[in-house]
N, C-alpha and C positions, 0 to 999 in steps of 0.2 A: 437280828434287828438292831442290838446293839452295837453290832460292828460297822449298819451301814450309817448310824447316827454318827458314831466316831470319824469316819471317814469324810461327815460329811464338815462337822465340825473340824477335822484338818485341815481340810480344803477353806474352809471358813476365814481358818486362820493365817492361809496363804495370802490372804486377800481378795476373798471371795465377797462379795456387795452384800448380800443377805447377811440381818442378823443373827444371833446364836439362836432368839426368840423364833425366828420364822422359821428356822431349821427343827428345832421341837413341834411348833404347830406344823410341818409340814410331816412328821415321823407319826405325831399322834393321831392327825387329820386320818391318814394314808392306815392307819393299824386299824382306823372303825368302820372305813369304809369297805377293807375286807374283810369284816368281820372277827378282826383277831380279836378285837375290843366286842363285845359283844352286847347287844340291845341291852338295859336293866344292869349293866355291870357296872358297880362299884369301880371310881377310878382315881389313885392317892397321885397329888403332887409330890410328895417325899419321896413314896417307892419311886416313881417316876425317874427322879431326880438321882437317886441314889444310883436305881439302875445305868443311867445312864452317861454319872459321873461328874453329873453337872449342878450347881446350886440350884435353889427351888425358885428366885424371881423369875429368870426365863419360861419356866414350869409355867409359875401363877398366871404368868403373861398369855402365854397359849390359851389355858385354861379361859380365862374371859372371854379372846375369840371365839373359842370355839362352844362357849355358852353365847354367846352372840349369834352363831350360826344355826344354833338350835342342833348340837351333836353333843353336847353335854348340859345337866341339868344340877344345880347346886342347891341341896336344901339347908335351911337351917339346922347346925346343929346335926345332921345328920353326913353331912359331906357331898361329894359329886359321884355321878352318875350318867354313864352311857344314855343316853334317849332312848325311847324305846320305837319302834317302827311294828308295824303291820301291814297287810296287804286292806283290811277295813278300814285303814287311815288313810291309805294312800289313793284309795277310790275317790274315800268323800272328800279329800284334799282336790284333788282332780276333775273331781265333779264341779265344784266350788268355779275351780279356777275355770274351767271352761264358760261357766255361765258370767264372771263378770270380766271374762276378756273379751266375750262376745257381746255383750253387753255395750261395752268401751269403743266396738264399732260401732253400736245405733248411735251412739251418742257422736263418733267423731261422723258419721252420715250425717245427723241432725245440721252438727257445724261447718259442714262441707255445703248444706243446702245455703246456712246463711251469709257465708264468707267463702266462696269456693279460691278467691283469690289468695286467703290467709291461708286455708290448708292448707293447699298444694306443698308451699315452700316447706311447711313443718314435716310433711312426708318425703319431700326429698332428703330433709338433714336425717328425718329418721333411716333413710337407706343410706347416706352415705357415713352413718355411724357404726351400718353393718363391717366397713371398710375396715373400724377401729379395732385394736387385738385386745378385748376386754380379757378381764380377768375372772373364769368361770365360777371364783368361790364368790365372786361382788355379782352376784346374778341380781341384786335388787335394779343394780344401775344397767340391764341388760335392755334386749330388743323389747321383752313382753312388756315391762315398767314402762318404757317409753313410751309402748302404744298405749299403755292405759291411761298415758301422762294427756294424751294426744286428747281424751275424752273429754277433754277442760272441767270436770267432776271432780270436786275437793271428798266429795265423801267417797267415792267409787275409789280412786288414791289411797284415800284413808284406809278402807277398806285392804286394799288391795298389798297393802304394805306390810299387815296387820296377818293376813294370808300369807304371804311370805315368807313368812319367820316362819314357819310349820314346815311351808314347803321347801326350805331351804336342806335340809338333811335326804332329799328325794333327790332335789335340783343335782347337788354334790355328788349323789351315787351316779346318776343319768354320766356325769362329765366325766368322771374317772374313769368309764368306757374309753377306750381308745379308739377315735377315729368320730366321736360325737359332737365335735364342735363342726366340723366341714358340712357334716350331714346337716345340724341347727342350721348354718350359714346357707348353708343351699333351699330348704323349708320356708328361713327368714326372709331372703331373696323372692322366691315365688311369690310368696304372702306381700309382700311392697308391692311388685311388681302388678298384682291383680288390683291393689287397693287405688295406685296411682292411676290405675283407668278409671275409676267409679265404683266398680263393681262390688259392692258389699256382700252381696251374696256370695259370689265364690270367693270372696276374703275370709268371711265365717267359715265357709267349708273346709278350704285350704290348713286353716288355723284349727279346726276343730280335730282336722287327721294330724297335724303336727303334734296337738298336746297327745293323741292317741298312742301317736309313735314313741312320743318318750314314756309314757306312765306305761307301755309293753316295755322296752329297754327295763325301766326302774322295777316294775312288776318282776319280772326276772333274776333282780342281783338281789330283791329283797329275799326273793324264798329263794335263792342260794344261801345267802346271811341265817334267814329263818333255820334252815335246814342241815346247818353246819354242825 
């Protein structure tokens, strides 16, 4: 692992756009999500740093990220730490999100009955955003936030953002599958596609097998991780 950081940091310094920072968060990121870093584990900036040759602000840098993302937890006093995951967190996380994404429909229904003209427009930008090549660790700024944006509900948002930081360590493993962004895109497709007729009901539905699909994906690399 320390040889492909190096290489990566040669390349880096070839003239490579990334900085040394996002080359650490991308090493660190990439060692929890298979498990090498493991749920509850103790994790030093210094050894970090030392192992890998490098001064420790790049380190600190990461570190904040990825307590940002909810994949590291920093106590007082006592230092940082791996997150911990389960398959009971990842249900009631899921659970959660299904009932206020679906939710976020009656409410964009409601505004669709009062202004069918103003929605319309907001649901096409919302599909032709699908176009855009996000960045799957920025899932806040993703398809689901946008539909929940779409509810015009400041606390349902609120809420909803607030759930997110949780489910951000789930979102990440889901993407690190290979071939998961095409499959979202194709799901998120459908899902516009059904809404921009009316039809709320098989929007829910649609939406409902979609979160299903991923929390199986995530279900699966957890109790690998668990298991290891």
């Amino acid at each position: 692992m320390v040889n492909n950081i190096n290489n990566k940091v040669e390349n880096w310094d070839r003239g490579e756009i990334r900085s040394l920072m996002t080359v650490v968060l991308d090493n660190i990121r990439m060692r929890i999500l298979t498990g090498e870093f493991r749920p509850g584990q103790k994790i030093n900036e210094s050894e970090i740093a030392v192992n890998l040759d490098i001064s420790r602000s790049p380190v600190r840098e990461a570190f904040r990220i990825l307590e940002r993302d909810g994949l590291i937890i920093t106590l007082p006093r006592k230092g940082s730490y791996i997150t911990d995951i389960s398959l009971k967190d990842l249900e009631e996380l899921f659970e959660v999100r299904k009932i206020l994404e679906c939710y976020a429909l009656d409410c964009i229904k409601k505004r669709a009955k009062k202004s069918p003209d103003k929605i319309k427009p907001m649901i096409e930008e919302l599909e032709k955003n699908l176009l855009k090549k996000h960045d799957p660790f920025s899932v806040i700024s993703g398809f689901h936030y946008s539909l929940v944006e779409l509810s015009n509900n400041s606390r349902l948002i609120e809420l909803y953002k607030i759930l997110a930081v949780s489910l951000r360590r789930y979102w990440l493993i889901y993407h690190s599958k290979r071939g998961q962004q095409d499959i979202s895109l194709e799901h998120h497709q459908g899902i516009v596609n059904i809404l921009k007729k009316g039809d709320y009901t098989g929007t829910k539905t649609l939406l409902k097998k979609h979160i299903q699909y991923v929390k199986g994906i995530v279900r699966e690399r957890v109790m690998e991780i668990l298991s290891s």
